[in-house]
C-alpha positions in Angstrom: 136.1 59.7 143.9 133.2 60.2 141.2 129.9 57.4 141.8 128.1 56.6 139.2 124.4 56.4 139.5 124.7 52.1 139.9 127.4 52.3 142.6 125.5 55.0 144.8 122.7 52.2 144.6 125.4 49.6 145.3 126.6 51.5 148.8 122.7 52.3 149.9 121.8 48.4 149.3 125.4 47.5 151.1 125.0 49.9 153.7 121.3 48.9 154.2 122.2 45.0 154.6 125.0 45.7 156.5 122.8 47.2 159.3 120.7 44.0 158.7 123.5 42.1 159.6 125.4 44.3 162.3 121.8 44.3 164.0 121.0 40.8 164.1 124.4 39.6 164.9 125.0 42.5 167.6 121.2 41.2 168.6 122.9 37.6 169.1 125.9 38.4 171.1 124.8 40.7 173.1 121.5 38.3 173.6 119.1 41.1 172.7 115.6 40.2 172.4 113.7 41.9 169.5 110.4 42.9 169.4 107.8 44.0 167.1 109.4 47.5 165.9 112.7 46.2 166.4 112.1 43.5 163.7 109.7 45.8 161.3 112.5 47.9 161.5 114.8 45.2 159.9 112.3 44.3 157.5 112.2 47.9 155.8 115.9 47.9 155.6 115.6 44.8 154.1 113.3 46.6 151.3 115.5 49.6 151.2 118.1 47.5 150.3 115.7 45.9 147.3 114.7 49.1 146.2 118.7 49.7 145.6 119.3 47.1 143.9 116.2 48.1 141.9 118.1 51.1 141.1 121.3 48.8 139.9 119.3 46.9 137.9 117.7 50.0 136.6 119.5 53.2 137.0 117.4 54.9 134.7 114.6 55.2 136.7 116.5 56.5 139.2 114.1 58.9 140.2 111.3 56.1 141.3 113.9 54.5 143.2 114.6 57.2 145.1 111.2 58.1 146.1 110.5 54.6 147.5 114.0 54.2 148.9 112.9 57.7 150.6 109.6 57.0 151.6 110.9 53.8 153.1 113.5 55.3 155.0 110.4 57.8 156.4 108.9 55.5 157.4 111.8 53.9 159.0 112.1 57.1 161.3 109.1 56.8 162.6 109.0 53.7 163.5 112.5 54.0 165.1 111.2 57.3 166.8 108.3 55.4 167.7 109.9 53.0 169.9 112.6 55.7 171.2 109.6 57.0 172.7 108.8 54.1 174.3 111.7 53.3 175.6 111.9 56.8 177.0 108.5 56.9 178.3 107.0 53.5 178.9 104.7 54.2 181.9 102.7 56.1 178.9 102.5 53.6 176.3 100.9 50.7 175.5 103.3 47.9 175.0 102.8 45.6 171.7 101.5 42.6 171.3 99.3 43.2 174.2 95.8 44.0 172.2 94.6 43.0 169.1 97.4 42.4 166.8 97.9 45.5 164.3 99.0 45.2 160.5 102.6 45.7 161.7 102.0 43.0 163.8 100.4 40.2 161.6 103.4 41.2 159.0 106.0 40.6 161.7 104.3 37.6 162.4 104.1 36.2 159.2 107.8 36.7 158.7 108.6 35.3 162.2 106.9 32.2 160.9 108.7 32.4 157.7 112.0 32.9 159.1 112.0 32.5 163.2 115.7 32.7 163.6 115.5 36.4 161.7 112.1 37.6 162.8 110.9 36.3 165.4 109.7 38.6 168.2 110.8 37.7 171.6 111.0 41.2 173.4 109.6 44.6 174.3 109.5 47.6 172.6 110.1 49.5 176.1 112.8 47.6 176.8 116.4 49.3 176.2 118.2 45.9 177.2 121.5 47.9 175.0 123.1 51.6 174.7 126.2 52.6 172.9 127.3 56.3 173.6 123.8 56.8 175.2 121.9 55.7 172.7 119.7 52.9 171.9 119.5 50.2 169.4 115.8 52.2 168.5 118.1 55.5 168.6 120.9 54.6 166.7 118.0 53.6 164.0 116.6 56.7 163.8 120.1 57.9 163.0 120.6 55.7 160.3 117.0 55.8 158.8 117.9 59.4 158.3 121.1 59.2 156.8 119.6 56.8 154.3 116.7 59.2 153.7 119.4 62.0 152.9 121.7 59.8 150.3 118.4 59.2 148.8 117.5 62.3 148.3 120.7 63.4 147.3 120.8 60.7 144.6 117.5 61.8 143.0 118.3 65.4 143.0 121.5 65.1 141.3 121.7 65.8 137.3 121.0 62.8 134.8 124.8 62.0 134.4 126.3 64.2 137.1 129.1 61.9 138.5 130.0 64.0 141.5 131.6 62.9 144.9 129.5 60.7 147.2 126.5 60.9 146.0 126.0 65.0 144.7 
């Protein structure tokens, strides 16, 4: 199967939300309590997903949209990575929320009064409340965040017209 440009954007905006979605329903079920990372986290695969659809809207600056979507997804890593590490070590860190707020903070907060019910922070960032195959939510997300990074990157090295499979 051969992806134009568009639908490659299509799958990276689906595949974006759809982690939204698994995340905050898996988050309900489960009875998870997010905290700051956890919901910043969710907010930049909410932009990745608007920097895709950028791309749909306009695939011909395919290039831009790759960048951000990249840079994004970078920056998803480390905040993912980030609270692995806490969650690993959290004798050694310094919990959120417990200091004067930081940017991340006062955006998460501005959202969680915005939208409580989607971004609200009610947890820890040490806590590991939920594993699946030994790994944590924060785990899984760097995971993901890289795999995003990757289709990105593959998109925006490809030719002009090159409709390859998946993305090449």
């Amino acid at each position: 199967m051969r992806l134009s440009t568009r639908q490659a954007f299509v799958i990276l905006a689906s595949a974006s939300l759809g982690l939204v979605a698994a995340g905050y329903f898996l988050g309900e079920w489960a009875r998870l309590q997010p905290c700051y990372l956890c919901i910043f986290q969710r907010l930049l695969y909410l932009l990745l997903a608007g920097l895709a659809l950028c791309g749909v809207l306009l695939p011909r600056w395919r290039t831009l949209w790759c960048v951000l979507i990249g840079l994004t997804a970078i920056g998803g890593v480390l905040t993912a990575a980030e609270q692995s590490w806490m969650q690993y070590a959290p004798e050694r860190v310094v919990e959120c929320g417990f200091s004067d707020p930081t940017l991340l903070e006062r955006i998460v907060d501005w959202f969680g009064v915005q939208w409580p019910a989607m971004f609200m922070v009610t947890g820890f960032c040490t806590n590991k409340d939920w594993t699946f195959l030994g790994f944590s939510l924060a785990n899984w997300s760097v995971i993901f965040f890289l795999v995003l990074l990757c289709a990105a990157a593959r998109l925006g090295c490809r030719r002009k017209d090159d409709k390859c499979p998946l993305f090449r």
